[in-house]
N, C-alpha and C positions, 0 to 999 in steps of 0.2 A: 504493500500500500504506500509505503514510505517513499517508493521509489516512483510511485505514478506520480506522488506528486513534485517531487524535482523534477520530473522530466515537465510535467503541466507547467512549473514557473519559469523552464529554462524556455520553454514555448511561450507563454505570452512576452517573456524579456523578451524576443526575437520579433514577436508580433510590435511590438512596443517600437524599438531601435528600428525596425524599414522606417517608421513613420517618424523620424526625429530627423529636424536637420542639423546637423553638426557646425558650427561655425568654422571658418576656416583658421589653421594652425595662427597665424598672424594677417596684418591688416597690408602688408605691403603686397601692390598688384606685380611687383617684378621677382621678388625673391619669394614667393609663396605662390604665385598663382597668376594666370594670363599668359598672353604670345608670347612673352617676350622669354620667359621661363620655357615654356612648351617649347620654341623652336628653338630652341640655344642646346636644351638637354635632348633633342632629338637631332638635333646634327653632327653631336657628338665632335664637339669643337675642339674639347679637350681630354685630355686621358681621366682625367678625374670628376665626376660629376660634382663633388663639392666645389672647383674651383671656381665656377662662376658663379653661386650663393655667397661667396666668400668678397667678394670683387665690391668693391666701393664704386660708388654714381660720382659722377663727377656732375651732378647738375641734376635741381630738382627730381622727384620723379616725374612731376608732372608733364615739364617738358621732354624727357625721354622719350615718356610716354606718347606722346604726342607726335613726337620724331619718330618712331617708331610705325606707327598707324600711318602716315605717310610713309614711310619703305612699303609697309607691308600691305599696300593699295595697288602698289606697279604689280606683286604677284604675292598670290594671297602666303604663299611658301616661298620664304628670302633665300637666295642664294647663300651656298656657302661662305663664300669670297665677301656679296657685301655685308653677311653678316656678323662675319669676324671684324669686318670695317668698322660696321656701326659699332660693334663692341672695342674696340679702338680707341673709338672717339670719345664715348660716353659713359667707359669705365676704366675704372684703375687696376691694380693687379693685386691679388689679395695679401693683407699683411702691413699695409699702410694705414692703418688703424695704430700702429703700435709704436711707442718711442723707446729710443734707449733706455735700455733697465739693466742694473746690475743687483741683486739680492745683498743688501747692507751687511746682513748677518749671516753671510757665506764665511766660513773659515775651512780651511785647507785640512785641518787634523780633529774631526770632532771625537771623541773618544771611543766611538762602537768603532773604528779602523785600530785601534790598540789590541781589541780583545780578541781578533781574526791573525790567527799563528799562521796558517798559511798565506804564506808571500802572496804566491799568484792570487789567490782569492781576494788577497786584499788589493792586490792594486787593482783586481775586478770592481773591486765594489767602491774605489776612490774612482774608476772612473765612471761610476753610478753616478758616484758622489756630486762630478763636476757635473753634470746634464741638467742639475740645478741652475746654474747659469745661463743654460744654452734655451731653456724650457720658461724658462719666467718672463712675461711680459707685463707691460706696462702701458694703459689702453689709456689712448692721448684723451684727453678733454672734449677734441671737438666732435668725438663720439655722442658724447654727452649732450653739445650742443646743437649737432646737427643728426639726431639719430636718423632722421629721414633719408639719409645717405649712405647710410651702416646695414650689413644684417647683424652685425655683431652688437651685442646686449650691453651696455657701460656698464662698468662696475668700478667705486672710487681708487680701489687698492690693488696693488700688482697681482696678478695671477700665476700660477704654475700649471701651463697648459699640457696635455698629453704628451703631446710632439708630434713628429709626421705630419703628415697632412689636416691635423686636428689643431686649430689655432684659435680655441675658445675654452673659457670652462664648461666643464663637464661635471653632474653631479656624484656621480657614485666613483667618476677616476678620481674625484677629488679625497674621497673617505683617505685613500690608498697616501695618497699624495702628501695630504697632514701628517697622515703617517708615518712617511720617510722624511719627511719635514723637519718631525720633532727628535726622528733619530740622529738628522742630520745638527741639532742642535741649531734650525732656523726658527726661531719661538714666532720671532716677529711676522717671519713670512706666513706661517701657519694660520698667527691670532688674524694677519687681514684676507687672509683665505676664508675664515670664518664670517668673519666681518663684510663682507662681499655677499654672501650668503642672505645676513641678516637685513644686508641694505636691499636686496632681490625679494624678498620678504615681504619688505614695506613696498616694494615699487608696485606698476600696475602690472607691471611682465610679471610678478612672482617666480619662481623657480622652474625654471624648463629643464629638460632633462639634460640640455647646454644650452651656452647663453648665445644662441645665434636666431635673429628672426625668419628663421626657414622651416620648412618640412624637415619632422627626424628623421 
């Protein structure tokens, strides 16, 4: 009997969810949704589909926008060619969101490297150790100012991002991240890792599963 009736509420849930519309992930028509998205990630412009989510406007969206609907009047499907161009003209390449950042409370010998008697191991794990450096960003202000140009989410305090191709925070790499933070003896970098959290918290974004305004 018990079991008729899971199966009955997992049926009306179903009945339920065709008839809901979902709002879409974010409110931006370029990085979430529209031509401009659809024909970019279907031309396969780039090797990596995040790259062009990742890519900064150089100019309202509006007018993009706009520019855009004009190319794509001449033929309802933009050429390759010109539309690597329009993407040229009208965006930046990702990663210019971010300024020099060095982690203040980096030091070279935190004391978990004393307690590893194997050599090779250690110098494995000092050069863990430095990717701290290499990983930590520092997301300019004018993020802040001009989100309407960004997919990427402000957040006031340096971050320690994945790495690779991954150039945002991330909620659950972040657990991981504190983690070797604090082993690394960076208290500071950790406390505004959290503190980024808290300030996402209070924003209207809240906590996305990473801080970029795109499809996960």
């Amino acid at each position: 009997m018990s079991l008729w009736l899971v199966l009955l509420c997992f049926a009306v849930f179903f009945i339920f969810c065709e008839n809901v519309v979902l709002p879409p992930p974010c409110d931006s028509e370029i990085y979430c949704t529209g031509p401009i998205l659809d024909q970019v990630q279907k031309a396969k412009l780039y090797d990596d589909d995040k790259y062009f989510v990742d890519m900064k406007l150089k100019d309202p969206p509006g007018i993009i926008l706009f520019a855009f609907k004009n190319l794509s009047s001449e033929s309802p499907t933009v050429p390759r060619e010109k539309l690597q161009d329009f993407l040229n003209k009208y965006f930046e390449k990702p990663g210019t969101e971010f300024e020099t950042w060095n982690p203040p409370d980096w030091h070279s010998n935190p004391a978990f490297l004393n307690k590893i008697n194997d050599k090779q191991l250690r110098e494995w794990a000092f050069s863990v150790h430095k990717l701290w450096k290499l990983l930590g960003k520092k997301i300019r202000d004018s993020v802040k100012d001009h989100a309407e140009l960004y997919s990427q989410i402000y957040t006031p305090y340096p971050v320690v991002v994945p790495g690779g191709r991954f150039r945002e925070l991330y909620y659950w790499d972040s657990y991981w991240v504190i983690n070797g933070l604090l082993l690394s003896e960076m208290t500071d970098t950790a406390k505004g890792m959290i503190q980024n959290f808290l300030y996402l918290v209070d924003s209207p974004t809240h906590i996305h599963g990473y801080c970029r305004q795109t499809l996960p």
